[in-house]
C-alpha positions as CSV (number, residue, x, y, z in Angstrom):
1,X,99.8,-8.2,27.3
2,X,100.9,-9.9,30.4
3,X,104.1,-12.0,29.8
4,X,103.6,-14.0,32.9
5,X,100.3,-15.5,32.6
6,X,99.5,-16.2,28.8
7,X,96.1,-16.7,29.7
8,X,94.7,-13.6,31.7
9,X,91.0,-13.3,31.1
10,X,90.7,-10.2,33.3
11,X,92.5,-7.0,34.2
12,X,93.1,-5.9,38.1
13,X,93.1,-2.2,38.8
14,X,96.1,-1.7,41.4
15,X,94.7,0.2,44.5
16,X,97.9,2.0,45.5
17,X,98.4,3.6,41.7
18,X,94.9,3.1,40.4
19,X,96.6,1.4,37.0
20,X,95.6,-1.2,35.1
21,X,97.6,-4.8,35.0
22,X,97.3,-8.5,33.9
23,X,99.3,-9.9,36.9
24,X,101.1,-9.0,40.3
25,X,104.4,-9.5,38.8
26,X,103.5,-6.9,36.0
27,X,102.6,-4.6,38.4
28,X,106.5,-5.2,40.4
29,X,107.9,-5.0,37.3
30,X,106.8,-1.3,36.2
31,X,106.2,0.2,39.7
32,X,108.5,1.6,42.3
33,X,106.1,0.7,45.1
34,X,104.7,-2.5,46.4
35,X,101.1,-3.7,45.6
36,X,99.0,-2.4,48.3
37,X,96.6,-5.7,49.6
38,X,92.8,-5.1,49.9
39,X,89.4,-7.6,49.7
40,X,87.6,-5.4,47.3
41,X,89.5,-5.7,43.5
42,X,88.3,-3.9,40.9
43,X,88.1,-6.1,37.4
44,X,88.0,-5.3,33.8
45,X,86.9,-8.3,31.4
46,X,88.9,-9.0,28.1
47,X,86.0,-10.4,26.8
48,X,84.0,-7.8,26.6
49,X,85.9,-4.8,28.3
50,X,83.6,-4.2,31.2
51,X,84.6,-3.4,34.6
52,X,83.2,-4.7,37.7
53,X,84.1,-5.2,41.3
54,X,84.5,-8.3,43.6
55,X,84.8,-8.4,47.5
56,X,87.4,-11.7,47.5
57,X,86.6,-11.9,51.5
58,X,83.9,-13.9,50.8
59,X,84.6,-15.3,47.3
60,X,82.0,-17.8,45.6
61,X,82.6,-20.2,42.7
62,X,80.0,-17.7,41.0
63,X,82.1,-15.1,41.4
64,X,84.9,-16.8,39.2
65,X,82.6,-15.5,36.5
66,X,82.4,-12.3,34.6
67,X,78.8,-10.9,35.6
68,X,78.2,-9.3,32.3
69,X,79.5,-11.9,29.4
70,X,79.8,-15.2,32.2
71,X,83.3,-15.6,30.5
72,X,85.0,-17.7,33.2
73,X,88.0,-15.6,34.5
74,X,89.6,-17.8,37.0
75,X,91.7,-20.2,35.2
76,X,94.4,-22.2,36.1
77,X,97.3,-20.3,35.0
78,X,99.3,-20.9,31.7
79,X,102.6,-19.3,32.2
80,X,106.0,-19.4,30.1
81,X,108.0,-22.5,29.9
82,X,111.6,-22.5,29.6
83,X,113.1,-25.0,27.5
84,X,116.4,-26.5,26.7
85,X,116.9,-27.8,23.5
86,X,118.4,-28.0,20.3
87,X,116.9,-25.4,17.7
88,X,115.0,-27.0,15.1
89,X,113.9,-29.8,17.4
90,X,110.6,-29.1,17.1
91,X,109.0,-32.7,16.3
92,X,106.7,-30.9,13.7
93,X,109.3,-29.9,11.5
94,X,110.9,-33.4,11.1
95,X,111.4,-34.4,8.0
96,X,109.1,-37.2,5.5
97,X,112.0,-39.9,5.4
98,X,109.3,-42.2,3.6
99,X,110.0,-43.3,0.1
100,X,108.5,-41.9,-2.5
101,X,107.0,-44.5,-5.2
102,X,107.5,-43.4,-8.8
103,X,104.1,-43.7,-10.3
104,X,104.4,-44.0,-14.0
105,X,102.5,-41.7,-16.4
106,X,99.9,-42.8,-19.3
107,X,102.7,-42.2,-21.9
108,X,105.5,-44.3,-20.1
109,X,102.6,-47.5,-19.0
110,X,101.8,-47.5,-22.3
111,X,104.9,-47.4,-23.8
112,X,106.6,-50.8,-22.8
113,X,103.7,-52.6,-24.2
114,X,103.2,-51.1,-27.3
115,X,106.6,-52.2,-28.1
């Protein structure tokens, strides 16, 4: 699970190690050698775990699909946002200042009339 782009629809096989990772930065981040560059990337689709290759000299908009399930891999990327705020600011959790109106029961209705 890549913690840099929350949305990764594929995985890239790294030429230089020949392992699997969601993003560059995962691959900086466990390796002690830089990511070796190259127009032919080998992919493996989350969708439905098949691997395929793609020559990204000449990449297509058709190629920004998986060619086995056509789930759409290139995204705009949703990464992380930092946030300052106070905890418990979260404007879901705010709290129903309405009034509540007393509704009366059949017993207490009734009784005032009755006498």
């Amino acid at each position: 699970m890549c913690k840099h782009i929350l949305n990764a629809q594929v995985s890239i096989r790294a030429p230089c190690c020949k392992r699997w990772f969601d993003c560059p930065e995962c691959h900086q981040a466990t390796s002690d050698h830089p990511l070796i560059k190259t127009t032919e990337m080998v992919f493996a689709c989350k969708k439905c775990k098949k691997v395929f290759r793609k020559d990204v000299s000449n990449f297509e908009e058709s190629d920004e699909y998986c060619p086995h399930c056509d789930n759409h891999f290139i995204l705009e990327a949703k990464t992380p946002q930092m946030g300052i705020g106070v905890e418990g600011d979260d404007p879901r959790m705010v709290k129903d200042i309405r009034q509540k109106h007393h509704r009366p029961t059949e017993g207490e209705f009734m009784s005032d009339r009755l006498g």
